[in-house]
C-alpha positions in Angstrom: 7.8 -47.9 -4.4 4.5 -49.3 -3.7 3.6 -46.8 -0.5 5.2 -43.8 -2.9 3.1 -44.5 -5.5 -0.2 -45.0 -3.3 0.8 -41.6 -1.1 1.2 -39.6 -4.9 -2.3 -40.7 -5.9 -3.9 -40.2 -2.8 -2.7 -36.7 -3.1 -3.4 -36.2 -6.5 -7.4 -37.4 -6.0 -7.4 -34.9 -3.2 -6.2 -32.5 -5.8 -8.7 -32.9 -8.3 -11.6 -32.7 -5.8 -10.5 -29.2 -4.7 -11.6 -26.0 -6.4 -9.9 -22.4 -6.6 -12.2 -21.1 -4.5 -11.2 -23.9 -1.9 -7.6 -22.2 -1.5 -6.0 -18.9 -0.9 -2.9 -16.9 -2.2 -1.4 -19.6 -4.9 -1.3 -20.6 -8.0 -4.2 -22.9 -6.7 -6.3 -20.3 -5.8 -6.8 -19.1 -9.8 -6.2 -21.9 -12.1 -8.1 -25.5 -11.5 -5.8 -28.1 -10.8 -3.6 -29.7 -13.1 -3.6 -26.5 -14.9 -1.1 -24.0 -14.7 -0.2 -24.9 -11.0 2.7 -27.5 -11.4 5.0 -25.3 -9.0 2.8 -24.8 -6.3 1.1 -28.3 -6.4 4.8 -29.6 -6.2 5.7 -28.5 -3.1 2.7 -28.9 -1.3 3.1 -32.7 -2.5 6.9 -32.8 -1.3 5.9 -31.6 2.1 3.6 -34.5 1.8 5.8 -36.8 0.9 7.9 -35.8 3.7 5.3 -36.2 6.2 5.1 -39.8 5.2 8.4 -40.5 5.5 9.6 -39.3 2.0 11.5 -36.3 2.7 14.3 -34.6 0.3 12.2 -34.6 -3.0 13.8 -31.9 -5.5 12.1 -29.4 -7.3 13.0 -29.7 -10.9 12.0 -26.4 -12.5 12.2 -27.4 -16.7 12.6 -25.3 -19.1 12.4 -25.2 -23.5 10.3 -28.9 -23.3 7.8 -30.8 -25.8 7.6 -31.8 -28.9 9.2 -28.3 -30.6 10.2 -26.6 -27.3 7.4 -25.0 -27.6 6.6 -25.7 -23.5 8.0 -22.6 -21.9 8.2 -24.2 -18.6 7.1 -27.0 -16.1 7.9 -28.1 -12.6 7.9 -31.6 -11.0 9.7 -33.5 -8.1 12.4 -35.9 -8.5 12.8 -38.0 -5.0 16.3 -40.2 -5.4 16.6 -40.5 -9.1 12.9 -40.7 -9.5 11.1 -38.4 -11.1 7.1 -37.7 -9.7 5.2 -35.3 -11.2 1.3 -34.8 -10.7 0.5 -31.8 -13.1 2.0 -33.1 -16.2 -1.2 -34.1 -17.8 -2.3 -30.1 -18.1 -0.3 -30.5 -21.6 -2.6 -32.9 -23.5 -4.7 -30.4 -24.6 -1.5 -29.6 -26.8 -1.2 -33.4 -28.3 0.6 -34.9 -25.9 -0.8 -37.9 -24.1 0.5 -38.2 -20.3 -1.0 -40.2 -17.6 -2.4 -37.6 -14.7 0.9 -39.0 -12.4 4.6 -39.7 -13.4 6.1 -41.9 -11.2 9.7 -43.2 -13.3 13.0 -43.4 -13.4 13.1 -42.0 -16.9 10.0 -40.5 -18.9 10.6 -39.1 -22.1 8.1 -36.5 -22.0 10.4 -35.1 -18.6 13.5 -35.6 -20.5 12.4 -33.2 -22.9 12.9 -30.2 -20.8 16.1 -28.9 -20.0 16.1 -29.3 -16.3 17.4 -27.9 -13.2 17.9 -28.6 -9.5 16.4 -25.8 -7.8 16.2 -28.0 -3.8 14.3 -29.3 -1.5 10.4 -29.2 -2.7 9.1 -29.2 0.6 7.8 -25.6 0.7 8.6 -25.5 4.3 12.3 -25.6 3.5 12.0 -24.2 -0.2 10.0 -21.0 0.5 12.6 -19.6 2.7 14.5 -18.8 0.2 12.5 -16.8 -2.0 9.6 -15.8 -0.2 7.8 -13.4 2.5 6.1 -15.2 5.6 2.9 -14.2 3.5 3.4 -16.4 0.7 4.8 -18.9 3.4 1.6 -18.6 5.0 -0.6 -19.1 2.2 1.0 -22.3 1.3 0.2 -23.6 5.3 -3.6 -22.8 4.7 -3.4 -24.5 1.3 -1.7 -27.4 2.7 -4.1 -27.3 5.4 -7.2 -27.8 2.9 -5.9 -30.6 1.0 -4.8 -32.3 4.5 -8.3 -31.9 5.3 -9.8 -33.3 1.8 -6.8 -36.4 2.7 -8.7 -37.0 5.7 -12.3 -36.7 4.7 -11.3 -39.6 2.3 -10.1 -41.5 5.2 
């Protein structure tokens, strides 16, 4: 759990250094990370993860959460019963008060959404599903970027 949880914040301080401008054809390209980019963010994280050894993370697409339901939808990783999620923190600005990573077994503010299974993160694998080779390709460059940012840190 230790190397997870050091891989997950690596990646997320690359994250927050990066700007829109920095990345092409994603969610990432128009809204500043954490915000609005939970999807995107998640996969590029699961391929990641799987780079390091972690592979199989979920994408858990969750719908009807918060306090009220009033949180129409969010999207995080769950990687053998543990739930990881980098983005969440985009929702304090609404009263709640997450830490910028989720790395648990069980987190309440997670359990609040009704969730769903939707596969492998890893956009690699999950992309192919959905997607033209565009998209697909705009997710390589994007992945490229924060590889780079992961490396200038050294």
């Amino acid at each position: 759990m230790e190397q997870l949880t050091f891989l997950v914040n690596q990646f997320r301080a690359a994250m927050e250094k990066l700007n829109p401008c920095d990345f092409d054809g994603t969610s990432l390209s128009v809204s500043k990370f954490p915000e609005a980019c939970c999807d995107d963010s998640s996969q590029l994280l699961a391929a990641y993860l799987s780079d390091n050894g972690y592979s199989n993370a979920k994408l858990i697409r969750g719908a009807n959460g918060g306090f009220n339901e009033e949180l129409g939808s969010h999207v995080w990783l769950n990687l053998d019963g543990v739930h990881i999620d980098i983005t969440s923190d985009q929702f304090n600005k609404y009263g709640y008060k997450n830490p910028p990573i989720i790395i648990a077994e069980h987190n309440d503010f997670l359990s609040s959404f009704e969730a769903q299974d939707d596969g492998i993160a890893d956009y690699r694998i999950h992309l192919k599903k959905y997607s033209s080779p565009g998209l697909e390709s705009d997710f390589k460059s994007c992945y490229a970027t924060v590889l780079e940012r992961l490396l200038a840190r050294g």
